[in-house]
C-alpha positions in Angstrom: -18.3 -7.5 -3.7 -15.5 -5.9 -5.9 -14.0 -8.7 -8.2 -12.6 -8.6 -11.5 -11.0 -10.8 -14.0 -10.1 -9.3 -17.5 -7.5 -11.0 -20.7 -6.1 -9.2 -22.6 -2.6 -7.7 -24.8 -0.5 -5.2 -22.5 -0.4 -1.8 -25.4 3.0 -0.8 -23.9 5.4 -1.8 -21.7 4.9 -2.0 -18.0 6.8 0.5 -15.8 8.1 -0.3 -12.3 8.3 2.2 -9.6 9.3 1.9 -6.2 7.6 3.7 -3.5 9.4 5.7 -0.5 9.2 2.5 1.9 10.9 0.2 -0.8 7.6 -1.2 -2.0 7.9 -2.3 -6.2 4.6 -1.2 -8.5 4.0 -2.2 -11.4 1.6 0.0 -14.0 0.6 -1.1 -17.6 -2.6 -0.7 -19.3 -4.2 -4.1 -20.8 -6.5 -3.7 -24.6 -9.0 -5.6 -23.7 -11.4 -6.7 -26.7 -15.2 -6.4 -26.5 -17.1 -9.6 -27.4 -19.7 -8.1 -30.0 -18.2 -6.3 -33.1 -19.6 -2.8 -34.0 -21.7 -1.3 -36.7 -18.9 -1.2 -38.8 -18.0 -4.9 -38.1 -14.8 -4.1 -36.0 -14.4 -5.8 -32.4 -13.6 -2.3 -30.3 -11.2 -2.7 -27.0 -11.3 -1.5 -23.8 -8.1 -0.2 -22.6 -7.8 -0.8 -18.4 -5.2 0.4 -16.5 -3.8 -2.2 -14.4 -1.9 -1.4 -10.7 0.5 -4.9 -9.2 2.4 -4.9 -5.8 5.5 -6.2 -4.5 7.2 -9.4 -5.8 4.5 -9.8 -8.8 5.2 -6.2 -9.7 8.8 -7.3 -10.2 7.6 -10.4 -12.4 5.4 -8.4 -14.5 8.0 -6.1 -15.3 10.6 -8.4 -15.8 8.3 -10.9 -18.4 5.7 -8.9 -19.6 6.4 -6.1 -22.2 4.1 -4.7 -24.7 2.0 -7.2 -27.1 2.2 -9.8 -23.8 -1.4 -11.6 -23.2 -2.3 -12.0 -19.4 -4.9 -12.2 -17.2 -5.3 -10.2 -14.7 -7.6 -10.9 -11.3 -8.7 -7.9 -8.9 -10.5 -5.3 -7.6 -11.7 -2.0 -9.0 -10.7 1.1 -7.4 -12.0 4.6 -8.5 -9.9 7.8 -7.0 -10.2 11.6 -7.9 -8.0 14.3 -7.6 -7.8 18.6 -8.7 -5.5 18.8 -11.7 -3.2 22.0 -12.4 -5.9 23.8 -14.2 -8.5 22.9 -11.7 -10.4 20.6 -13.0 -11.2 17.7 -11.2 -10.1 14.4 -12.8 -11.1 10.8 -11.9 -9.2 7.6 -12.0 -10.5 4.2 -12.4 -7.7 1.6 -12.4 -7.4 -2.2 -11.8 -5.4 -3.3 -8.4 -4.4 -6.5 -9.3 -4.1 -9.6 -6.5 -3.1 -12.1 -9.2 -1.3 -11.7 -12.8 -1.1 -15.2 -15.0 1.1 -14.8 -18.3 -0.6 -16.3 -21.1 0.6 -17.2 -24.8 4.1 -17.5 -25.7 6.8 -17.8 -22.7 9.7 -15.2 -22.5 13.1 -15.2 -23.6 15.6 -15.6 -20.6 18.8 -13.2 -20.6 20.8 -14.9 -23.4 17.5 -15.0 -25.9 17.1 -18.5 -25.4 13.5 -19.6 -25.2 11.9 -21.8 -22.3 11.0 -24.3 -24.1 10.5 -28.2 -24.5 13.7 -28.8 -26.0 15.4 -27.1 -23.3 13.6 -28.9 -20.7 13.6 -31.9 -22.7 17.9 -31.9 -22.6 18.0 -31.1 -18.9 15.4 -34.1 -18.4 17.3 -36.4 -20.2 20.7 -35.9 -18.3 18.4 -36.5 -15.1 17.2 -39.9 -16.2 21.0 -40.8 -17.4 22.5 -39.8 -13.1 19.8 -42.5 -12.3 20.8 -46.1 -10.9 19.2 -49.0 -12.8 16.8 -51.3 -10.4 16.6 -54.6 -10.9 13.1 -55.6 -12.1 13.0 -58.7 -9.8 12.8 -56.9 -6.9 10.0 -54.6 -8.1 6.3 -55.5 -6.1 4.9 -55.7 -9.4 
């Protein structure tokens, strides 16, 4: 079994690619802090580099940017290859299956922020469109 489920802060912004058959990827790298806190009393991170396809490769790099908390669910995946100075150099990255944005939600195009009041406006149009009932004819 190959599972993995990390949170953490993305430490830059995510970059979007898309391959030569049209497919969107999405690479960021999330700081990922260790529980214990070292001799010197400092909480070290762990810095993975995380790999999303398709459609959530588009959200991620539409709402994520650097500083963004998710969490990130997947699988490991270790690969090697011979670099120019022929060395052989190995990658161990994160292939994500699902990416949840936690924390504070994103600013849509115009800077406004998704928020309760905005929701809260819409809502209350909503509830004025609706026909009264009359309560006599409720079944309880």
């Amino acid at each position: 079994m190959n599972k993995v489920i990390l949170i953490g802060n993305l430490s830059k912004d995510p970059e979007l690619a898309t391959t030569n058959g049209g497919v969107s990827v999405c690479r960021f790298t999330i700081a990922v802090q260790r529980r214990f806190q070292n001799a010197e009393g400092e909480r070290e991170a762990d810095f993975i580099n995380v790999v999303v396809w398709r459609g959530q490769a588009e959200n991620c790099h539409r709402f994520l940017k650097k500083g963004s908390k998710c969490a990130v669910v997947g699988r490991i995946q270790t690969s090697s290859y011979e670099a120019q100075d022929g060395t052989k150099r190995y990658v161990t990255e994160v292939i994500a299956d699902e990416v949840e944005f936690v924390g504070a939600r994103p600013k849509d195009e115009e800077g406004a922020s998704f928020n309760k009041e905005t929701s809260s406006a819409s809502s209350q149009k909503q509830v004025a469109e609706l026909e009264p009932i009359d309560d006599d004819s409720l079944p309880f």
